[in-house]
N, C-alpha and C positions, 0 to 999 in steps of 0.2 A: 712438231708434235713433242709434248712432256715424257720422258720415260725418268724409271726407278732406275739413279746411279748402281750400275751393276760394280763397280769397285770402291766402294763405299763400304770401311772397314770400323769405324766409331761412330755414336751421335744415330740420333732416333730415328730411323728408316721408314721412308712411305709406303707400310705395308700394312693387310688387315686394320684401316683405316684408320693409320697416325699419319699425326703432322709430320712431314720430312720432306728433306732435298727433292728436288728434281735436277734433270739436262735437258737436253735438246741436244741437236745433231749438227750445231754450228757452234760449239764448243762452249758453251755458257751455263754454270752451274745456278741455281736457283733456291737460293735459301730461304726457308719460310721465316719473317721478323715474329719474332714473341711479341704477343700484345702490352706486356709489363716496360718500364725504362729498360729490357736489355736489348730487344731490338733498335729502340732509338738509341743507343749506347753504342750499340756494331754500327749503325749507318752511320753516326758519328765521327768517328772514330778513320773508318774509310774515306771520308770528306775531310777530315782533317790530316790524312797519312796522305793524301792525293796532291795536295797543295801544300805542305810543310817542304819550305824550302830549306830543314837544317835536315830531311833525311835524304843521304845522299843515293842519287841511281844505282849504286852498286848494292845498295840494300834492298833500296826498295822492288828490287826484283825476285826478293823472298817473299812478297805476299803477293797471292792472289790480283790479282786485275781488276779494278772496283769499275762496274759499266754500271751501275745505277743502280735503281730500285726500278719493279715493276707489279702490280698484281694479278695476279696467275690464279686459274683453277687451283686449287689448295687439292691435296696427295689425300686427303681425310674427308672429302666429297664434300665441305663445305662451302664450298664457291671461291669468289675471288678474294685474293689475300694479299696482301704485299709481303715480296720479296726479295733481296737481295739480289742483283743479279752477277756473278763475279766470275772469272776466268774457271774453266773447269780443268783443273790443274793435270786433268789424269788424261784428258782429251786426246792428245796426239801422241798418247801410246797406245800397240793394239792390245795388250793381256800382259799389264802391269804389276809388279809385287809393290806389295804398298804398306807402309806402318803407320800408324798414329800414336806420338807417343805424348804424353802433357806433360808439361815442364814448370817443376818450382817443387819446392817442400812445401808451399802454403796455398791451398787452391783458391781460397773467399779473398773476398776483396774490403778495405779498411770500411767503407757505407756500410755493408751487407748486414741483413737481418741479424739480433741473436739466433735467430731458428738457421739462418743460412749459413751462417758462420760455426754452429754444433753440428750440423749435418756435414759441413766438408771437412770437419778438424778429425771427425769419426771416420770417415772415407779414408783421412791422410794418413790417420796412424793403422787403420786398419790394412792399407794397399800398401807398396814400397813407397810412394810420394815422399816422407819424413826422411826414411831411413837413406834412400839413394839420389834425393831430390827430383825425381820421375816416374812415372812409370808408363806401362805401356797398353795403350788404351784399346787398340785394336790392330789385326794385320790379316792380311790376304799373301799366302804364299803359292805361287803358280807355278810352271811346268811347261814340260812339252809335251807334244800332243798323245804322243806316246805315252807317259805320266798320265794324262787324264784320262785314255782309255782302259789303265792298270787300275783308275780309280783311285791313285794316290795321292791326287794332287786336286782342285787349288784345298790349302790347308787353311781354314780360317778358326781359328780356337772361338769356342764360345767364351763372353765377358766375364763369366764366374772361373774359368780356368787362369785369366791372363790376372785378377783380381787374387790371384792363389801365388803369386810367383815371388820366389826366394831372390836374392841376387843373383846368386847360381843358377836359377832359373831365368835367370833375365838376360844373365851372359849365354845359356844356352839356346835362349829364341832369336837374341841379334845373329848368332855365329847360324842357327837354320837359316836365318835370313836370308843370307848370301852362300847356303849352298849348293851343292847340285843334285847331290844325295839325297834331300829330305825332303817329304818323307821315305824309310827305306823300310823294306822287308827284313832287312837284317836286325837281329833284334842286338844287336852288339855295337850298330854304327854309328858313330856319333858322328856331328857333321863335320865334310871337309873344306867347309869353307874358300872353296872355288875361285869361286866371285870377288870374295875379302876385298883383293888389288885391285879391282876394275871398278866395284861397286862403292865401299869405303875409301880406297888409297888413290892413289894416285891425280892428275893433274885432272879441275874435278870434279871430283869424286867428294861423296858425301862429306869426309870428315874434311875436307878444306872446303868446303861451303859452311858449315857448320863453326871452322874455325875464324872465319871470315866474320860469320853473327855473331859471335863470342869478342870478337875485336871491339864491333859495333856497342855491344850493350856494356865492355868497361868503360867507356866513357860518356854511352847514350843518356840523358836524365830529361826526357821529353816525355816518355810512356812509364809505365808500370804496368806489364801484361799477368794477370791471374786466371788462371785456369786454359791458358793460350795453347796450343800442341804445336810441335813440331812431325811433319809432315814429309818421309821420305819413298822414293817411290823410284822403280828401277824398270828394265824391260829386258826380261831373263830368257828368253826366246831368244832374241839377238845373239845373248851370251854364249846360247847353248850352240848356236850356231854359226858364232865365229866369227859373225859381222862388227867391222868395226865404224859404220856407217849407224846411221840411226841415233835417236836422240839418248842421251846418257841419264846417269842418275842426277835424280832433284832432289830440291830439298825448297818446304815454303812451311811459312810459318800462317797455322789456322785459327779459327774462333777467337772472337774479339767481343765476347758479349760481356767483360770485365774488366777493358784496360781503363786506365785511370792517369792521372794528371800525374808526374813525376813527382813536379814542384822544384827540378833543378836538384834531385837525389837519383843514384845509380840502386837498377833495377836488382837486387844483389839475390833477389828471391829466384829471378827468371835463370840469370849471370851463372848461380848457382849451378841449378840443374842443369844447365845447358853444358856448364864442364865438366858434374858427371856423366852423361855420357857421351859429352866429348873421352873420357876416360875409359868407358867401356871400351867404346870401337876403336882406340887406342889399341887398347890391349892385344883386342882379336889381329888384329894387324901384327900387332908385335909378334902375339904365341897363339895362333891360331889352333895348334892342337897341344893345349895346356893339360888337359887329361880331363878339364872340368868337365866330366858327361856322365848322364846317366844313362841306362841303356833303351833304346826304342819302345823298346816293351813297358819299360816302368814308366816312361815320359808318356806314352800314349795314355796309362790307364791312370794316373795323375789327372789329365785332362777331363777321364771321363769323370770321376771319384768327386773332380772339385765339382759338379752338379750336388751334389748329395752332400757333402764334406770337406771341408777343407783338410778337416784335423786328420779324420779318418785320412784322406790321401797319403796326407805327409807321414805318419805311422805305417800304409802299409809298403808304401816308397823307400824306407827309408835304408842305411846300409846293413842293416842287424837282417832285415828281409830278403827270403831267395824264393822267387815266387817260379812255380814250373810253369811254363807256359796253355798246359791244361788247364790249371787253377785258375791261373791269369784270368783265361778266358771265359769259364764260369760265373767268376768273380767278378766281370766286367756285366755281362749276363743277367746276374743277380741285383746288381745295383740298376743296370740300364730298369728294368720291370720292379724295382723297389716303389713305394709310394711316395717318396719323399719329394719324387720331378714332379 
């Protein structure tokens, strides 16, 4: 039986009847193809990453598992559709943390429409994409059972908040990432990045998976991936519990509805991004509690704020502002019952 990926943190969801992913309960994720060249573009793509004998198995275990195409009752009740069928990467964890972050300063690709090509260039300067070569497209932060009984936990930001985020904001969602604290009651706590060594560091651990891709695409000139994400995902229940048994952090590389022919040229757009934040999680490794934090209370109501405003958030966020926690809450209040949602 089809169910709606419940850890499914970017990309259009099969709900109130859109076209979106499916699974099943034998590990196989199910992508709906675009009727347009981008789904024959990803099936492409997959048939040719399957049988390219210059990418070698130590890479190619960064993407997804290609088992075919199949057509499936379609998530939007319009029948049978073909789709993707591809390893469901989150499959054999049970209550996974998970990121999606796309990678490059340049999302369109060299064919692409002028309309395609003014729509992602507005998206790139408008999000971090330009400025830090990524950004972060979506995340599920989870917890222990404990945590979700409190109600604090899994934290999934809605896309106009994650679309709001500064560098400093960006340093401060990877370092939530991996911690154990967040979210917290304290309105003063910034995260302690707990997990950093187990989840980022060590023998591995994300940032040597990640430096391992980075190896790959200085001298890969086969692809040219645009608008591709990188795909990290952890099992924080394990952590909290001390087990050293059980499957560790991954790292796979998603969305292939824009790669393109090299032509015997390095990918320098992908290359790029990829070593900033290879440089992020650097850092946090390095100075985990750098001081970069704002405090709970501001972070939370930023989140809400970017529904309504960006600008407004960042003005009432900002450090000239001491907001009492009465206000706060009012103020949160006011905006949540505004008309502008």
């Amino acid at each position: 039986m089809l169910k709606i990926p419940e850890h499914q943190v970017a990309g259009h969801k099969a709900i109130d009847g859109i076209l979106g992913p499916l699974i099943d309960d034998s590990g196989n994720f199910y992508k709906p193809l675009q009727n347009d060249d981008r789904g024959s573009k990803e099936v492409a793509f997959y048939e040719s990453l399957s049988s390219d004998t210059r990418v070698p198995d130590s890479i190619r275990r960064y993407f997804p598992v290609f088992r075919g195409t199949k057509s499936v009752n379609a998530s939007d009740g319009s029948g049978l559709h073909p789709h993707l069928v591809l390893e469901d990467v989150v499959s054999s964890y049970s209550n996974p943390c998970v990121m999606d972050v796309k990678i490059g300063s340049r999302t369109w690709y060299p064919q692409a429409s002028e309309e395609y090509i003014s729509k992602c260039l507005k998206k790139d300067r408008e999000l971090s994409s330009i400025t830090l070569g990524f950004r972060i497209s979506g995340l599920k932060l989870v917890g222990s059972a404990k945590e979700k009984e409190k109600g604090t936990l899994p934290w999934q930001p809605h896309r106009q908040f994650l679309q709001s985020l500064s560098a400093e904001d960006v340093k401060l969602v990877l370092s939530k990432f991996v911690s154990c604290n967040m979210p917290s009651e304290d309105a003063t706590a910034c995260p302690d990045c707990a997990f950093a060594d187990k989840v980022f560091g060590g023998s591995g651990g994300i940032l040597e998976q990640l430096l391992e891709l980075k190896k790959w695409f200085e001298v890969q000139t086969i692809f040219h991936f645009y608008s591709c994400s990188v795909l990290m995902v952890y099992e924080k229940e394990s952590l909290l519990n001390g087990e050293s048994s059980g499957r560790g952090p991954v790292v796979k590389l998603v969305d292939f509805a824009h790669v393109v022919d090299a032509k015997g040229s390095i990918d320098h757009n992908f290359l790029g991004g990829l070593c900033s934040l290879i440089k992020f999680i650097s850092d946090i490794l390095v100075s985990p509690d750098d001081g970069n934090c704002i405090s709970n209370d501001e972070f939370q109501f930023k989140e809400i704020a970017s529904h309504a405003s960006i600008h407004v958030a960042d003005m009432l966020c900002g450090p000239e502002f001491k907001l009492h926690p009465v206000l706060l809450d009012k103020m949160k209040e006011s905006i949540s019952s505004s008309k502008i949602f």
